[in-house]
SEVEX-338088 format. One record per residue (C-alpha): y, x, z negated. Coordinates in steps of 0.001 Angstrom, whole numbers. Each point is the difference from the previous one (the first is absolute). Layout:
# residues N
@py Y; px X; pz Z
...
# end
This chain:
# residues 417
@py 39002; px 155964; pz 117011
@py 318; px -2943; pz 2528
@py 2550; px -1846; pz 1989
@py 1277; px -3060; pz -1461
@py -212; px -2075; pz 2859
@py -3687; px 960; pz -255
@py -584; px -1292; pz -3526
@py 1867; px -2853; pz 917
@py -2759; px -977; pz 2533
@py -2770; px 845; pz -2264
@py 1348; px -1760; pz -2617
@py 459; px -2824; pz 2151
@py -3824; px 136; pz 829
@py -1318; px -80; pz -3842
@py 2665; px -2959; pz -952
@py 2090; px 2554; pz -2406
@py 3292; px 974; pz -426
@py 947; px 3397; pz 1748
@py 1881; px 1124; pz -2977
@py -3271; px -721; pz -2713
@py -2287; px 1982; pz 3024
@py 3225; px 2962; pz -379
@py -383; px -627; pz -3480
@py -3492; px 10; pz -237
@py -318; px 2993; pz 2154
@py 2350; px 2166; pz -1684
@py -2270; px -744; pz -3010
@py -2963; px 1049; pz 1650
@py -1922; px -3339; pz -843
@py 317; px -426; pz 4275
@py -1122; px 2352; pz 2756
@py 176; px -384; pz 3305
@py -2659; px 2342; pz 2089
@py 1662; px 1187; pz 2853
@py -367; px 3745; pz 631
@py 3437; px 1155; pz 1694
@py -1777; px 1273; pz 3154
@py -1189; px -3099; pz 1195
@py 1003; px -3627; pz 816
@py -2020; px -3266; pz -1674
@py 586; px -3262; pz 1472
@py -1307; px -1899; pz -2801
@py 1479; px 1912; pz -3291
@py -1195; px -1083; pz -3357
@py 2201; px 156; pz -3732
@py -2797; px 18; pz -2624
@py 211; px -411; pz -3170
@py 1722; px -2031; pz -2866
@py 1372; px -3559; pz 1238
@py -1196; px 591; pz 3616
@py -2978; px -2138; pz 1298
@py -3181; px 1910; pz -853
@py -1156; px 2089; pz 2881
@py -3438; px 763; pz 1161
@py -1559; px 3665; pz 1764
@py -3015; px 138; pz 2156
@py -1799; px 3630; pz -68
@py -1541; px 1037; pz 3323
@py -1361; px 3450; pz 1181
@py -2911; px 1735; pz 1585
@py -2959; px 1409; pz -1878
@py -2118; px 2976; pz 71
@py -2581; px -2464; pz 1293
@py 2320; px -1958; pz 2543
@py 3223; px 1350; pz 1784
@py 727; px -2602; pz 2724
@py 3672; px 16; pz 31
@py 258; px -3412; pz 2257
@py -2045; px -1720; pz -2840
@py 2701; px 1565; pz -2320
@py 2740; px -1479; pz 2013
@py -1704; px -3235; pz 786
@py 131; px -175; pz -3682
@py 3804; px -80; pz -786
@py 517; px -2464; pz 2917
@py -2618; px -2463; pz -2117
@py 1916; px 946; pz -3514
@py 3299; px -414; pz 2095
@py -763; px -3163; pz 1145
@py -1773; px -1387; pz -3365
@py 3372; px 1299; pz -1780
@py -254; px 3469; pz -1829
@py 3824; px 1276; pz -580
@py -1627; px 4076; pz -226
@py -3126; px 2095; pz 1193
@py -1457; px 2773; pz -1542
@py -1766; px 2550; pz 2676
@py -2631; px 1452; pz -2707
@py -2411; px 1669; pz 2766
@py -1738; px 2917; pz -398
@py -1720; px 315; pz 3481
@py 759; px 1143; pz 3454
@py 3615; px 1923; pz 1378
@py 1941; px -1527; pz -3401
@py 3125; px 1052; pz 1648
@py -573; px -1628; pz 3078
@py -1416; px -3431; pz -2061
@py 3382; px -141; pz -1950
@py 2194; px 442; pz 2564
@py -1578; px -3108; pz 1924
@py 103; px -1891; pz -3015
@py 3668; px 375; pz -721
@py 644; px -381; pz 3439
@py -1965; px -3335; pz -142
@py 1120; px -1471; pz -2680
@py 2980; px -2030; pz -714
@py 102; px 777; pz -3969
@py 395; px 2085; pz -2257
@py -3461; px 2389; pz -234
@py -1079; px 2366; pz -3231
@py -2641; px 3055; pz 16
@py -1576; px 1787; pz -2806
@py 628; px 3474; pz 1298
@py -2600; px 1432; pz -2310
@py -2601; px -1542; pz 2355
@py 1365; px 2235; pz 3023
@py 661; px 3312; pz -2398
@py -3882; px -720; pz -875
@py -698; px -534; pz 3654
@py 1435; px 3285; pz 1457
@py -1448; px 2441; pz -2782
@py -3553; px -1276; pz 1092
@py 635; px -303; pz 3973
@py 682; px 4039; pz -881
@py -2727; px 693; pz -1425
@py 747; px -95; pz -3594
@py -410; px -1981; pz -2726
@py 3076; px -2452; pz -1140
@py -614; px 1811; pz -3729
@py 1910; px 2885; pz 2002
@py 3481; px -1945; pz 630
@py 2767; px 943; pz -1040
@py 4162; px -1470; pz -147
@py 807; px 1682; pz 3104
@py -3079; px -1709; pz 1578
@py 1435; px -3237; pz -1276
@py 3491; px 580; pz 323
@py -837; px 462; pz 4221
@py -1805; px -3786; pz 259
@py 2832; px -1305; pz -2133
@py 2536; px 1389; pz 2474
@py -2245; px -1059; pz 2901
@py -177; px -3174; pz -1073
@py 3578; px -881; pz -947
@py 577; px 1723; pz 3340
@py -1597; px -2267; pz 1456
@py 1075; px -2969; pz -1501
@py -1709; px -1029; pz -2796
@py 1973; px -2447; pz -2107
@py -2329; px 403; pz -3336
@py -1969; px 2429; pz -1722
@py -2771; px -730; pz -2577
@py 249; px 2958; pz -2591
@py -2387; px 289; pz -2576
@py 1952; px 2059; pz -2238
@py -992; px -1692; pz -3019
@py -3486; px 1229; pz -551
@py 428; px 3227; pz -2113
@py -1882; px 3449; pz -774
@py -411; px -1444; pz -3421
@py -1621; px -2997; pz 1028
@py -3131; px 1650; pz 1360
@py -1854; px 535; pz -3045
@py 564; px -3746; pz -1450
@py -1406; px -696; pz 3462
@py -2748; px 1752; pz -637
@py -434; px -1550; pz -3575
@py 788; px -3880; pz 349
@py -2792; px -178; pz 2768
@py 1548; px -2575; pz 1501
@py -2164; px -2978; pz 2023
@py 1770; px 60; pz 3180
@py 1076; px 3481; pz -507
@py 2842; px 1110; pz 2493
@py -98; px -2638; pz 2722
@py 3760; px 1631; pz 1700
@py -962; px 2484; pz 2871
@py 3234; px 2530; pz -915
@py -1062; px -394; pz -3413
@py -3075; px 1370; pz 239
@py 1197; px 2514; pz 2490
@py 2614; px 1111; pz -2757
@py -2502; px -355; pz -2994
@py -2495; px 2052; pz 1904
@py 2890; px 2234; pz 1096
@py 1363; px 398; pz -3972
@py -3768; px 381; pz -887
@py -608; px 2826; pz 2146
@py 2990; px 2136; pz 209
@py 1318; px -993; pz -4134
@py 3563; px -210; pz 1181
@py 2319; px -3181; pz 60
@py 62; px -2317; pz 2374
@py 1968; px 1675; pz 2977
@py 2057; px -3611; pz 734
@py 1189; px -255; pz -3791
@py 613; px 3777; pz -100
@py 2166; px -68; pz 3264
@py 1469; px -3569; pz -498
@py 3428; px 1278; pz 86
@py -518; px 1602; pz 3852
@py -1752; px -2982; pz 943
@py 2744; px -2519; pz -1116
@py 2809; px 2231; pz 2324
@py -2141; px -490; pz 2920
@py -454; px -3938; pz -944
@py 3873; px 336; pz -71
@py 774; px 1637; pz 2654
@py -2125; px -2437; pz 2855
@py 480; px -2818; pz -2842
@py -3840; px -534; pz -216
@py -543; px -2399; pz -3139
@py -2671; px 1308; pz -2347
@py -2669; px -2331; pz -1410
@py -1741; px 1587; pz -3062
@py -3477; px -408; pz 700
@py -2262; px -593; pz -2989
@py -2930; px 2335; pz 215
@py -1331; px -1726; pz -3393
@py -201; px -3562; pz 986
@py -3243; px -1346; pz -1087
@py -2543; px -875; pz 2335
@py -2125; px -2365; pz -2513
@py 1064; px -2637; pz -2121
@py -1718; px 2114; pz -2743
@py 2833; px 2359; pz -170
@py 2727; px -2322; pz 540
@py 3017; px 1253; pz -1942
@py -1422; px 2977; pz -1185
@py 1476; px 3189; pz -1513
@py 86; px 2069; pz 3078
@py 1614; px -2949; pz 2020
@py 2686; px -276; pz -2375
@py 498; px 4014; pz -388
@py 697; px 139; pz 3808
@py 1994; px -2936; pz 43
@py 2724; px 1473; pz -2908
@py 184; px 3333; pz 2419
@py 1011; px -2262; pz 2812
@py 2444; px -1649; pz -2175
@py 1566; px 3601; pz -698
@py -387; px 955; pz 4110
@py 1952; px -3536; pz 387
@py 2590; px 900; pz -1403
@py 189; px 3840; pz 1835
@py 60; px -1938; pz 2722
@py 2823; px -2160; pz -1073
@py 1958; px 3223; pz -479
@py -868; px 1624; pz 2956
@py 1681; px -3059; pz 2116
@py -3727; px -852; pz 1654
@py -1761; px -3419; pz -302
@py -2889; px -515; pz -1674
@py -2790; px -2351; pz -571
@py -2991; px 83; pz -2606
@py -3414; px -650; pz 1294
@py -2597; px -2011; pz -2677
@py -2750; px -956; pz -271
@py -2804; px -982; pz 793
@py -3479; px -1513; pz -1842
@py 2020; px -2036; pz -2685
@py -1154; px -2615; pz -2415
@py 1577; px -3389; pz 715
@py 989; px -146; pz -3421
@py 1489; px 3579; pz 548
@py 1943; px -522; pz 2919
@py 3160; px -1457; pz -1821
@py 669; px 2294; pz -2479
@py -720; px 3131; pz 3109
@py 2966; px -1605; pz 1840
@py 2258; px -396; pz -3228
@py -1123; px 3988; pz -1258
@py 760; px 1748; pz 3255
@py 3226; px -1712; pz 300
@py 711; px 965; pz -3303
@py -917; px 3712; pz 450
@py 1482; px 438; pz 3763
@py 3393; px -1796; pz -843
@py -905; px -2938; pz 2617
@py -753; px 1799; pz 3049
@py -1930; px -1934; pz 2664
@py -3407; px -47; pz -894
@py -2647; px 162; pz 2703
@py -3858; px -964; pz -959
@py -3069; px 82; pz 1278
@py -1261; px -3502; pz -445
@py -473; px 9; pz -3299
@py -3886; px -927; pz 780
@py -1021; px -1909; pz -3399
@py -3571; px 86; pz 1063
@py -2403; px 2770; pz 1174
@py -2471; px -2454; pz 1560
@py 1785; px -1396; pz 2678
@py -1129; px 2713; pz 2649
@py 683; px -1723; pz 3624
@py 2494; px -2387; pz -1937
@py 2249; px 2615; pz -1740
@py 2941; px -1245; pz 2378
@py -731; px -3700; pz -2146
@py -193; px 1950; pz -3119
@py 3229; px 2214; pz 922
@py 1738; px -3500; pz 422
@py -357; px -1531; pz -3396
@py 1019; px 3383; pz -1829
@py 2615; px 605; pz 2699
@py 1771; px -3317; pz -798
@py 94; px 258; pz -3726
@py 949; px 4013; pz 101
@py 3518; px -1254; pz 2225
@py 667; px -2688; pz -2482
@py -167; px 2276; pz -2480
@py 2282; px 2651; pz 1693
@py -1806; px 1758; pz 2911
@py 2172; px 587; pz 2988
@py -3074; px 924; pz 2779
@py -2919; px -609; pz 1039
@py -2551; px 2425; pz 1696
@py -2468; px -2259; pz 1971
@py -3376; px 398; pz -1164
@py -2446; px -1554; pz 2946
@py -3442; px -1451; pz -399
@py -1179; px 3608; pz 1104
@py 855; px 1550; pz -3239
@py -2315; px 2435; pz -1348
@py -2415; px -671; pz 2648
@py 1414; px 987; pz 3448
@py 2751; px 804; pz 1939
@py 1737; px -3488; pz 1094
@py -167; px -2151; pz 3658
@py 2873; px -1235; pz 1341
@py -1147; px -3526; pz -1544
@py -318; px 1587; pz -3845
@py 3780; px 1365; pz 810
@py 954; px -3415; pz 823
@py -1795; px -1503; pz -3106
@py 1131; px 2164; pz -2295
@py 3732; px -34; pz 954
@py 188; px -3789; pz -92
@py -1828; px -24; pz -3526
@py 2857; px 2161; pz -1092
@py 2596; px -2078; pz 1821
@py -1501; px -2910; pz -2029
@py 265; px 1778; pz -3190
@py 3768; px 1141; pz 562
@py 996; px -3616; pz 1353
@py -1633; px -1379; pz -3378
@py 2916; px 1554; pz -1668
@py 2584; px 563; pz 2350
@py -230; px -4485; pz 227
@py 1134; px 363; pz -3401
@py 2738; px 1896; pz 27
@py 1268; px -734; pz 4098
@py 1307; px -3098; pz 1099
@py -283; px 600; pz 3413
@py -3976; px 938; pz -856
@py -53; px -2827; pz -2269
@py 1489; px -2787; pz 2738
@py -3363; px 1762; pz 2790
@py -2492; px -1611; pz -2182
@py 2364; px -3170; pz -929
@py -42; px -551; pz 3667
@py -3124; px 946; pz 758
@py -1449; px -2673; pz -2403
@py 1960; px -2990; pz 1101
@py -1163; px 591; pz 3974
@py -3720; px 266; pz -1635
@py 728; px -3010; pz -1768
@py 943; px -1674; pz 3395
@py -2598; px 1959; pz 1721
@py 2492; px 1460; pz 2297
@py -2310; px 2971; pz 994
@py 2280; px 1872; pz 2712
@py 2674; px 3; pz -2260
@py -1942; px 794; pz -2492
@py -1789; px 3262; pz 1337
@py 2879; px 2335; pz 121
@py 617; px -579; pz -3499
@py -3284; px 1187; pz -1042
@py -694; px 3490; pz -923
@py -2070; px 846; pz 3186
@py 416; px -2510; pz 2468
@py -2372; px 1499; pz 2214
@py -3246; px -609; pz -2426
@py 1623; px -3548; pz -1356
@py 48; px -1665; pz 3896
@py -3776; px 1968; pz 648
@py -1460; px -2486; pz -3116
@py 2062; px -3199; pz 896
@py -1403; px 554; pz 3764
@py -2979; px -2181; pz -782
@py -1670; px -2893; pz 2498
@py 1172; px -2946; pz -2075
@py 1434; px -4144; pz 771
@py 2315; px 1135; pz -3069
@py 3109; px 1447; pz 1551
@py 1975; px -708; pz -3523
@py -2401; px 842; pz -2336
@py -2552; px 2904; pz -924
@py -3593; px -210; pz 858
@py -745; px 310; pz -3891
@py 1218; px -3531; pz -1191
@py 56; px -1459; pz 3608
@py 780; px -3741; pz -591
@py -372; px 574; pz -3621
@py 3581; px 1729; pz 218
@py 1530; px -389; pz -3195
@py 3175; px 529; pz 1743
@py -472; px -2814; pz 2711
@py -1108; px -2275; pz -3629
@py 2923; px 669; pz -1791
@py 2203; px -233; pz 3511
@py -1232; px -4235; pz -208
@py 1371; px -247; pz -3212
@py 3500; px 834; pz 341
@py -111; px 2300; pz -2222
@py 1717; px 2934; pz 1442
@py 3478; px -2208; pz 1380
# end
């Protein structure tokens, strides 16, 4: 599938051996994203025993379709860190957008081509209840045309699902956009889900361009209230059965989670998906373990973000402190990649040495106070020398304990030779 001498690089990058990342691959508890059509300069491995890797989503909306605020936006996630982008819009020349973005950016970047299929059948006229396979199969083959590295496939929410839909009444309801276009879809027309029905065509064009295929999860739950539930876990054993299709097929694959998840839930979702998808990489949205954090979700994404990796999750989709409410600046981007980074370098420090020996150092040039030495060790230098840029007679201390510095104390005593 790839070069050694590539893996040997990219192994070199995440601090592994290039025969576990072989290993690993062949096993399909690693993917690397890289559609065959198109060149990445910074190519990811995700997965099991790889540092845990963060996504930023960007994309118009039917309200805003400035592609330059679209672009601006993977320079700021760039720069902050993200190793992927997701283009998720759903406004303007959608062809035109994605080709900028690939062109733009330097890794690896995932669609949900449902979004576009729904997209078309309304820009002509009709309704996206009138789609069909062939109207899907044509943005799938545009889009790994194009470049595309990863799909998000929500192949897991099924015909027979509908009516326990309809019956558990769920709180936050279906909070995925292709799974309500697909439950609406199912609904209408009382046929299967076209992406489950037609996996098998779908994984020989994923094949053929090498496009890896994340299994979206058009049952996450959007409120704590149905964290775990049954329709949650129904989808998830599908995608444990599409996982290993995939497998077969000779295509990489990821499994998308969830979601609104109880912190005392978020453990044993890590352990049960890994369990039912035979280890592949495990991508989740957050989890959020509150619903009331509205302007803070990228806070709340954070904490559940850091014990979901412990417990086995391999990615991280940014959630920003726009969630729910609007779609994100460029200074929401920025905040809610580095709360990710944070999450993903709260784990990665226990398992890296090289990650563990950036805070080691860090801490003994704060101990000294050795600020410029100190700043590029920090997880965004940029904010971390804006607050020490303070009018202050302190030039080795902070402005919080001033002479008070417990430091400068404990310095008098000897204590620290």
């Amino acid at each position: 599938m790839f070069k050694r001498s590539f893996l040997k690089e990219l192994a070199g990058k995440e601090g592994i051996g290039v025969r576990f990342l072989e290993e690993q691959l062949k096993r399909g508890r690693v993917v690397v994203p890289r559609n065959k059509k198109r060149k990445i300069s910074k190519p990811v491995a995700i997965g099991e025993g790889c540092r845990i890797k963060v996504n930023t989503n960007i994309g118009t909306s039917t309200q805003k379709m400035s592609v330059d605020d679209e672009l601006k936006k993977i320079k700021v996630a760039a720069e902050s860190g993200t190793d992927t982008i997701m283009d998720l819009s759903v406004g303007g020349n959608l062809g035109r957008i994605r080709k900028q973005i690939l062109k733009e950016s330097c890794v690896a970047v995932g669609t949900v081509p449902v979004y576009e299929v729904a997209f078309d059948a309304e820009r002509r006229g009709a309704s996206f209840e009138k789609i069909n396979f062939n109207d899907i199969m044509d943005v799938l083959k545009r889009q790994a045309e194009s470049g595309v590295d990863f799909f998000t496939i929500h192949a897991g929410i099924l015909k027979s699902f509908i009516s326990a839909i309809k019956r558990r009444k769920r709180v936050g309801g279906i909070v995925s956009r292709g799974g309500a276009i697909l439950a609406r879809w199912m609904y209408v027309n009382k046929k299967e889900n076209p992406f489950y029905e037609n996996f098998d065509k779908i994984l020989e064009l994923a094949k053929e361009y090498n496009v890896t295929l994340s299994l979206g999860d058009a049952l996450r739950p959007g409120a704590i209230a149905d964290s775990t539930d049954d329709l949650q876990i129904s989808e998830l054993k599908v995608l444990g059965t599409l996982v290993k299709r995939c497998r077969e097929a000779g295509v990489q694959v990821i499994v998308e989670g969830p979601g609104h998840i109880r912190l005392d839930e978020i453990a044993v979702n890590m352990i049960l998906q890994k369990k039912l998808c035979d280890r592949a990489p495990f991508y989740v949205l957050g989890p959020l373990p509150t619903d009331i954090a509205a302007g803070y979700d990228h806070i709340s994404a954070s904490i559940g973000g850091a014990i979901a990796s412990f417990y086995g999750a391999d990615f991280l989709c940014v959630v920003t402190p726009a969630e729910h409410l609007r779609l994100p600046s460029l200074e929401d981007i920025r905040d809610g990649v580095i709360a990710s980074k944070i999450a993903a370098h709260s784990v990665d420090v226990l398992r890296f040495k090289d990650e563990w020996k950036k805070d080691y150092q860090l801490s003994l040039y704060r101990a000294r106070r050795n600020w410029e030495k100190l700043f590029p060790l920090t997880i965004d230098e940029k904010k971390a020398r804006k607050y020490r840029k303070v009018k202050s007679n302190f030039t080795d201390m902070c402005t919080m304990c001033g002479k008070f510095c417990s430091l400068k104390i404990i310095e008098k005593c000897d204590l620290l030779k």
